[in-house]
N, C-alpha and C positions, 0 to 999 in steps of 0.2 A: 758264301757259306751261309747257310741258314742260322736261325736261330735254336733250331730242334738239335741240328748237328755240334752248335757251340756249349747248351746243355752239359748234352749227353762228354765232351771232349771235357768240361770244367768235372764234371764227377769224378769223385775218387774212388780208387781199386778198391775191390773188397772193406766198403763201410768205413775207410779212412773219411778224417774231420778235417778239414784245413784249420789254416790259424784263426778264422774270423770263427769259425762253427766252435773251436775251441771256448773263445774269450766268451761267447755267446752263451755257450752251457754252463760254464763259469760263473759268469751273472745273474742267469735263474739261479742259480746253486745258493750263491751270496743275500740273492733276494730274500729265497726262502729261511735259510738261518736268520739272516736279517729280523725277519718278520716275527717268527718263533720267538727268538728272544726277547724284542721288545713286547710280546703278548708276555710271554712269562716273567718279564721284571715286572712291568706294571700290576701283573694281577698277583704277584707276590708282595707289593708293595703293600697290600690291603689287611693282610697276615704278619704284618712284620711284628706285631704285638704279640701275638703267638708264639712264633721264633724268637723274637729275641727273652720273654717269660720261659720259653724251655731251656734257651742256652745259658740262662743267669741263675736258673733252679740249682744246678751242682753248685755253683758257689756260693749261694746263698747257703746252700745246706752244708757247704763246709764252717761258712762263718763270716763271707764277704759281704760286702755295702756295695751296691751300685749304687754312683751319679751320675749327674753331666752336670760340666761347671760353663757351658757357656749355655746362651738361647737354644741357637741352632742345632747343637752338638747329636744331640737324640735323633733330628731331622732325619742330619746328614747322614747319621750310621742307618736309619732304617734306609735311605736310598742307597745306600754304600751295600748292604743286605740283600736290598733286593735284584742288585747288579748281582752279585757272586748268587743268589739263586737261581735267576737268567742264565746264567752262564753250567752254573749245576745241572739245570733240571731241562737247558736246550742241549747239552753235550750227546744225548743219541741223536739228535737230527742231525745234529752238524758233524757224528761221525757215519750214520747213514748218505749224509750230502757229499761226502767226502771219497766216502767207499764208490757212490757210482758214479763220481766223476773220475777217479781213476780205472775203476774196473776196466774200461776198454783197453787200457795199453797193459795190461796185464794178462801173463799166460796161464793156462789154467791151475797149475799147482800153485802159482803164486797168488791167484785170488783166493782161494781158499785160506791159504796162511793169513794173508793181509787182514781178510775177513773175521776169521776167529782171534787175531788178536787185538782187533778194534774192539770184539764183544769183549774177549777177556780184561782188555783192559781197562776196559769200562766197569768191569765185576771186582779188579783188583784196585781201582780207585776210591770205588764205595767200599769196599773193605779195607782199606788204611783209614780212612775217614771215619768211619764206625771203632775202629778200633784205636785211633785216639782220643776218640770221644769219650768214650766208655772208659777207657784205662790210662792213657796218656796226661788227658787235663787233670782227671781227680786228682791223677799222684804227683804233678806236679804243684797244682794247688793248695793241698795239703803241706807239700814239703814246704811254701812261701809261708805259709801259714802257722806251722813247728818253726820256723826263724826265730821270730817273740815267744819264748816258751812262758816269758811270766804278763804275757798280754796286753801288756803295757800300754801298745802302740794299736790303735783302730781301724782295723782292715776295709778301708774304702777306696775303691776303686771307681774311675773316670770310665763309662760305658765306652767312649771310644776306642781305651785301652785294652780293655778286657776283650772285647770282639775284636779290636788287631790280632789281640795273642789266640782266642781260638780259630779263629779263618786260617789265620797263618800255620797253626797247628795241623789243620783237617786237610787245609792244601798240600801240607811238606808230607805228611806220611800218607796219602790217597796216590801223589805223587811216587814216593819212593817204595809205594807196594808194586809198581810198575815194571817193575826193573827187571826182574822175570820173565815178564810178558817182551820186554822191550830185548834180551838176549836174546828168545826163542824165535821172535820176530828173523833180528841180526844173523844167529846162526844158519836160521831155514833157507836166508835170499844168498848167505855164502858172504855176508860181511862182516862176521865176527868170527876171530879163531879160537878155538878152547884153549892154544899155548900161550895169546897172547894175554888171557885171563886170568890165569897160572901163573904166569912170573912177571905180572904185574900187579899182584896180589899185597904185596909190601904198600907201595906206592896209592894202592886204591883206599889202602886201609887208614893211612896218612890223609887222603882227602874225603874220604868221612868224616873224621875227626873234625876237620877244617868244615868241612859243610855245617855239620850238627854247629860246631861251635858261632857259624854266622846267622844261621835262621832259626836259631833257638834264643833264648834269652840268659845273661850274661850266670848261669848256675851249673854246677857240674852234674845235676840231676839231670836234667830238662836235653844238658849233650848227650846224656848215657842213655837216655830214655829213644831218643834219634838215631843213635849213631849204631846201639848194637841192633837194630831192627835191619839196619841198613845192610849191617857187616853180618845176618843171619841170609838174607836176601841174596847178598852176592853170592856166598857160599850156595846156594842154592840156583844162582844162574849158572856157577858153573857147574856142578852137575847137570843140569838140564842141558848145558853147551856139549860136554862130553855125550848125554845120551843122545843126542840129534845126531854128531859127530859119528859115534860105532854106528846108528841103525842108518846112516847115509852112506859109510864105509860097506857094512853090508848089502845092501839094494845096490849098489856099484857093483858089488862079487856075484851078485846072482845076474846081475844085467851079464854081465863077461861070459857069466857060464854059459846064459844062455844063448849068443852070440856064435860063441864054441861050437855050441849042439848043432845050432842053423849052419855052420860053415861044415859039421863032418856029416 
């Protein structure tokens, strides 16, 4: 048998990839995000004076002291900084890398979904993040700060601490604006059902509680501030579950009809 003949016999049907062309694409895929983000850590790291002077402004302007009580401490949070802006500011490439290494096993109504809700939720992460920013840290802040009403006690805070607690903040509700995105995703592919959103509803609202209550810090504001964002969200996947649900039910009745037509 020739070599032309063995070729042509190794190629796959219609644009199929075997496993080694899989791991292959893969790799460039990982390369490329790879590479992204260590450009974008590093040249974030150059600005971390910046960032970290914007994100200490609300609290100063509430009434806080930043320190750092070791050497190092300042070092490591602007390197600590400049990983989660790496990771912030590479997140469209790595969900553009992402999207075309799936696209091919994908049919065409479900790349479309997949597609728009990579963007969307990439639009619904910077808006939880924006909006703890702007409204989540102040009012919590304020509220640690009303603690000492006769002021007794000198509000200084350890830079490590303070940037734990807002990273943590911008991640949990950029996160939990997702949640939307993340139903309409589930319902579109057929793996969420709107009944089982419904009278799991009890249950969900209990683990809210419980979530807010772990990655928030130990005050009943900072849970309330978490938790009902959370429990407006839900509320609002399930509608969105129910409306996919009728306009799915209907494009079903009209496929039938027309079915009908084509058989009389």
């Amino acid at each position: 048998m020739s070599k032309r003949a063995v070729k042509k016999k190794d190629k796959k049907p219609s644009g199929e990839m075997g496993i080694i062309e899989h791991l292959s694409e893969l790799r460039k895929r990982i390369f490329v995000i790879v590479v992204v983000f260590l450009t974008i850590t590093v040249v974030s790291f150059n600005f971390c004076d910046d960032m970290v002077a914007l994100l200490v402004k609300k609290a100063n302007e509430i009434g806080y002291q930043m320190v750092y009580i070791s050497p190092g401490e300042l070092f490591t949070q602007y390197i600590r900084l400049a990983i989660a802006c790496g990771i912030v500011f590479s997140s469209p490439v790595i969900l553009f890398e992402t999207w075309f290494f799936v696209k091919p096993a994908l049919k065409k109504n479900e790349k479309t979904i997949v597609f728009l809700s990579l963007m969307a939720g990439l639009l619904c992460f910077i808006a939880g993040a924006l909006f703890a920013y702007f409204i989540v840290v102040p009012i919590t802040l304020t509220f640690f700060m009303s603690v000492d009403s006769h002021q007794s006690v000198r509000a200084t805070i350890s830079i490590q601490n303070y940037l734990s607690f807002v990273l943590t903040t911008l991640i949990t509700f950029g996160t939990v604006f997702e949640m939307p995105v993340v139903t309409i995703l589930l319902s579109e592919l057929g793996l969420l059902k709107t009944e089982w959103l419904t009278k799991s509803r009890r249950v969900v609202i209990v683990v809210i509680f419980v979530i807010a209550a772990i990655i928030t810090p130990p005050d009943v504001v900072s849970q309330i501030l978490v938790a009902v964002p959370m429990l407006l969200l839900f509320e609002v996947s399930i509608l969105l579950s129910k409306f996919i649900r009728k306009r799915k039910k209907n494009q079903d009745e009209e496929d039938e009809d027309e079915d009908d037509e084509c058989l009389d």
